[in-house]
C-alpha positions, 0 to 999 in steps of 0.5 A: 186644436185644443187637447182639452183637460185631464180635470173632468176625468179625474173627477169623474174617476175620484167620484165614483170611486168615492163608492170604494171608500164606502166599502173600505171603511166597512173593511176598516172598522172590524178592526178597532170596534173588536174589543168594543163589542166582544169585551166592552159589550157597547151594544149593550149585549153579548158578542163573542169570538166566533160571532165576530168573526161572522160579523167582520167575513159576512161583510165579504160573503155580502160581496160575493153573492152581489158581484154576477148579478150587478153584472146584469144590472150594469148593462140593463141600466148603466153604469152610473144609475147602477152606483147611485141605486145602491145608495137606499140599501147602503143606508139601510146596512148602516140603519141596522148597525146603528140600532142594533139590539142582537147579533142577527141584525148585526149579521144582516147589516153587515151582509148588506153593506158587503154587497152595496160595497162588493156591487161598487167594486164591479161597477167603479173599476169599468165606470173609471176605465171607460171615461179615461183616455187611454194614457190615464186609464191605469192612474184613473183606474187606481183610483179604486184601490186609493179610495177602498184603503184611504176608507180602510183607513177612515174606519180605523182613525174614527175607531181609534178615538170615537165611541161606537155609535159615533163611528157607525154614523160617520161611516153611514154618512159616507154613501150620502156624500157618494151621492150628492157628488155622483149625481151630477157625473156623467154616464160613460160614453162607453156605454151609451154608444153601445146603448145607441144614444150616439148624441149622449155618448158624444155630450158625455165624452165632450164633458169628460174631455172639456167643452174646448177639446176636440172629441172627434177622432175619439168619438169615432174610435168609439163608434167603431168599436161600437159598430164591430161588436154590434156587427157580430152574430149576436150570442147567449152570453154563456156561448160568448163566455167560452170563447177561447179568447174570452177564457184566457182573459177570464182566467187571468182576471179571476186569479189575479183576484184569487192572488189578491185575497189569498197572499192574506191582505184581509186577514191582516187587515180585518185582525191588525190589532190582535197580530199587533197585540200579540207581538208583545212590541208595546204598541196598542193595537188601535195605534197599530191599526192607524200605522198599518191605514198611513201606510197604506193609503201612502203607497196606494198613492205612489202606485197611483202615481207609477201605474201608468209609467211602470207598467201592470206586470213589473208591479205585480212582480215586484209585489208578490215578491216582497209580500212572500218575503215579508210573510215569511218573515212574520212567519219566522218571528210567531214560530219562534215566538211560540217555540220559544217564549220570551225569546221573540220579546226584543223584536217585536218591531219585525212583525209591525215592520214586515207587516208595514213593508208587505202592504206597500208592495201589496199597495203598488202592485196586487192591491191596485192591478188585479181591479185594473186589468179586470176592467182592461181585458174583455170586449164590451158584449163580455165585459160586464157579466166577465168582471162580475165573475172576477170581482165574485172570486175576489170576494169569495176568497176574502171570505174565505180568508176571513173566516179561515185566519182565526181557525188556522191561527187557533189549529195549527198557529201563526208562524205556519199561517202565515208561510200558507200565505208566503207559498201562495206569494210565490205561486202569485209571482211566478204567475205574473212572470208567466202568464199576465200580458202588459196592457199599459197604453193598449187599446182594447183590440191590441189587448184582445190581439195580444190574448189570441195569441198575437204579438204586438208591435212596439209603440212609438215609444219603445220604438225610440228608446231603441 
């Protein structure tokens, strides 16, 4: 009996990912092109301050707005058609940002691209984790997160060294490359069972799986769960919503979202190079920029690598913990810095080196898991329209954040700014030590028994180390 290969999985999972990549480098390139549209004036007309910063918050209103109704599409036409259907808008947002000759069309472009971008990080993350076996899932699952910082990223190094134009095709390029590659995936087994195209479903698994390996105890379970949601009353999904056990796993999933985006990831990410500037330290901001995009992409990579070992909810403590820390250290070094002018001027490697050490702990736990779980905690006649409200949450709260950083950096200054965002850590780590469950290795009727209030037995595993 052949155990078949993880090789198709992650290709699948790396591919439809590649949709988040297109997203982070909409995240990314706000940051370098800054100066080049309000200072240098590179589209040839006048930006300023204020409108950049609806420029760079209405990439995330794009994605807020998106998120429930791609829910709807998700199940009408699946997973995979979904994803490849946002390919013509995505080109037209980059179209508009390419040949833009006012501030309008910069508005609209932008607006577009967030909900192509915002519209992926619905459907990638429930695409990723229904094509994985269950001990892969949470590394195929973060593949979502490797993509969007590893596009972060890319926004940044093209921005670093290429005039504006330039970096507006090569990120347009981008959703092309998405399609060539996605196209020849196959759609999930998952969905396709629920769809009744038993035949698909089992091509597709086989696919997945490897045309060697066995896929008859996993197909099976498949079908059973299948057959147990279809052999329930059928209901309004607003009726299925409030189920109780529904609303515990929404509640979960929506502030872990909310965590996500108000501990203040975008607002350093979307501003990195006016914080480096301002810290006086003698580092460019562009190269500041590229720093903060290494850094990321390297500690996504290692909780990639860690997520399915470790477990969810050690990650997510670890994290809230040090980003509390690291922000209220960065809160320190602007407080003094302002109160005190020039006594701050020796130390400016504590804001780049607080700021690199939060988006590690960032990247291994609140950048990776919040997607993750979205994905893990619902049954399949919920799952679609409850991720959409998740992912809806997460982008309006990055609107948010965006919007509001420049406003309170200007009101009441940086150092306050960014204790805000130290207070909401720690409100984000004790939430973790007290209401997220563990949902490394379950399956879905484990993680729904565990949401009913249940307890689970140990595993094979946990059995023998005890």
């Amino acid at each position: 009996m052949s155990k078949g290969s993880v090789l198709p999985q992650y290709i699948a999972g790396l591919s439809a990912s590649f949709g988040a990549l297109c997203m982070g480098a909409s995240i990314g390139w706000s940051s370098p092109v800054e100066s080049m549209i309000t200072q240098s004036y590179d589209y040839g007309f006048t930006i300023t301050s204020s409108q950049f910063g609806w420029i760079s918050s209405l990439l995330t209103l794009g994605a807020t707005v998106i998120c429930i109704p791609i829910g709807f599409s998700i199940d009408w036409i699946g997973r995979r058609p979904t994803m490849l259907a946002l390919i013509p808008p995505y080109m037209v947002g980059w179209v508009l940002m390419i040949w833009a000759n006012n501030v309008a069309m910069l508005y609209c472009g932008r607006f577009i691209l967030g909900m192509c971008g915002g519209a992926f990080c619905v459907t990638a993350p429930m695409y990723c984790t229904e094509i994985s076996q269950t001990a892969l899932r949470g590394t195929i699952g973060a593949f979502f997160q490797l993509l969007i910082v590893s596009g972060v990223f890319y926004g940044y190094l093209v921005g670093a060294f290429l005039p504006l134009l330039t970096i507006n095709i090569l990120c347009a390029i981008l959703p092309l490359i998405f399609a060539l590659v996605h196209f020849f995936m196959p759609e999930s087994p998952v969905y396709l069972a629920i769809k009744g195209r038993n035949e698909d479903a089992a091509a597709a698994l086989q696919w997945l799986r490897g045309k060697d390996a066995d896929i008859d105890d996993e197909f099976k379970e498949i079908m059973e769960e299948t057959q147990r949601q279809n052999d329930q009353p059928k209901t309004n999904i607003l009726v299925a919503l409030r189920r109780p056990i529904v609303l515990k796993g929404l509640g979960i999933a929506v502030l872990l979202q909310v965590f996500q985006q108000w501990t203040g990831i975008n607002a350093i990410l979307f501003y990195s190079s006016s914080i480096f500037e301002d810290t006086g330290s003698g580092i460019s901001g562009s190269l500041a920029s590229i720093i903060i995009g290494v850094t990321q992409v390297l500690s996504t990579l290692v909780g990639v690598l860690i997520i399915d070992k470790a477990g969810r909810r050690i990650l997510l403590l670890v994290s809230g913990l040090l980003m509390a820390v690291t922000t209220a250290l960065m809160g320190v070094y602007f407080q003094l810095k302002e109160s005190s002018p020039g006594s701050m001027d020796n130390f400016g490697w504590l804001p780049i080196s607080s700021i690199c050490i939060f988006i590690v702990f960032f990247s291994i736990g609140f950048g990776p898991v919040p997607w993750l779980v979205m994905a893990e905690l619902f049954s399949e006649d919920v799952k679609s329209v409850a991720g959409s409200i998740a992912g809806t949450s997460n982008w309006l709260s990055a609107f948010m954040v965006t919007l509001l950083f420049p406003i309170l950096k200007e009101g009441i200054g940086p150092g306050p700014t960014f204790w805000i965002f130290t207070v909401i850590a720690v409100l984000s780590f004790l939430y973790s030590l007290f209401f997220v469950p563990e949902t490394k290795g379950k399956t879905i009727i484990e993680i729904q028994h565990i949401l009913s209030g249940g307890k689970m037995p140990k595993t094979e595993d946990e059995t023998v180390k005890t």
